[in-house]
N, C-alpha and C positions, 0 to 999 in steps of 0.2 A: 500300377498300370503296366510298368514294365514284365513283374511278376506273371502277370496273366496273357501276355502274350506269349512269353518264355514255356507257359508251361500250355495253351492253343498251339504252340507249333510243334514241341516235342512230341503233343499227343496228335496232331495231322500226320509228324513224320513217321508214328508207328502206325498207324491205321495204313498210309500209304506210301513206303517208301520210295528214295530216287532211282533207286537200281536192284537189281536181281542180289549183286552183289556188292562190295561184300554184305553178309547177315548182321545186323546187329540188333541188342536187343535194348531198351533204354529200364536200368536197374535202379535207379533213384531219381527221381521226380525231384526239382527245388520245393524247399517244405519253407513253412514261416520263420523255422529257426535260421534258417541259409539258402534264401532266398534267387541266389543267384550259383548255385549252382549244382550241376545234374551228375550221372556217373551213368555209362553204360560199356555192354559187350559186343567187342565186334570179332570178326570170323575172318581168318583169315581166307584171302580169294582162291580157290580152286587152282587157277593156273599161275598160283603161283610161291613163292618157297615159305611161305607163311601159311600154305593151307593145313587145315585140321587145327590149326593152332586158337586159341580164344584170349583178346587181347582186352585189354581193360583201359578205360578212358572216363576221366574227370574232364568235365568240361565247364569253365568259367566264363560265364555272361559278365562283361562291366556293366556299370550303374548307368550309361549313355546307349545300350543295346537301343535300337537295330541299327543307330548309329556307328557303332564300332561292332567288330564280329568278336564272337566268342574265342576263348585261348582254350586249347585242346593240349589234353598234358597223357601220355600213356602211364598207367599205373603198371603195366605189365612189362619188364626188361625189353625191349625193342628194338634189335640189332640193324639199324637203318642209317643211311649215312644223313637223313632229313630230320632225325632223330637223336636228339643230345640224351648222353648217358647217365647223366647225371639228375636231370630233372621231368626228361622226358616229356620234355616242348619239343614241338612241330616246327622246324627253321624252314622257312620258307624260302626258297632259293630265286622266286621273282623281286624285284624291287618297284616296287610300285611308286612312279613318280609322276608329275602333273606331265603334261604334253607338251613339249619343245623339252624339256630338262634330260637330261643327260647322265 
């Protein structure tokens, strides 16, 4: 079930993507062997110091998708301070916590 959502939405998101930019293109579909997870190319934005550049991303759905969101890893070196060098996870700098919590 979850399979065939994962791979209805990668292919909604190439038919129609969210924004102009950046470009990216989706290079590995989840297959029966690794079903949970995709790889694609994205383009670095125009106005900004990443452009012309083409950056590479494995993206892992968990086994509770849509429930929990995907973990986005850069295959490509990615000089970003949001960006760990070592494994090229995405740190996200909000913390997301219930409301009254602190």
């Amino acid at each position: 079930m979850a399979q065939r959502r994962i791979c209805r939405e990668l292919d909604e998101l190439e038919q129609k993507p969210l924004s102009e930019e950046p470009k990216w293109t989706l290079t590995k579909f989840p297959t029966e062997e690794n079903p949970r997870t995709a790889e694609a190319t994205v383009e670095g934005p125009t106005s900004s110091p990443y452009a012309g550049g083409r950056f590479k991303l494995q993206i892992q759905f968990p086994s509770d998708y849509p429930f929990k969101p995907p973990k986005v890893y850069f295959k490509t070196n990615m000089y970003h301070m949001h960006v760990t060098s070592d494994t090229g996870s995405i740190a996200c700098a909000l913390n997301l916590t219930d409301q009254g919590e602190t």
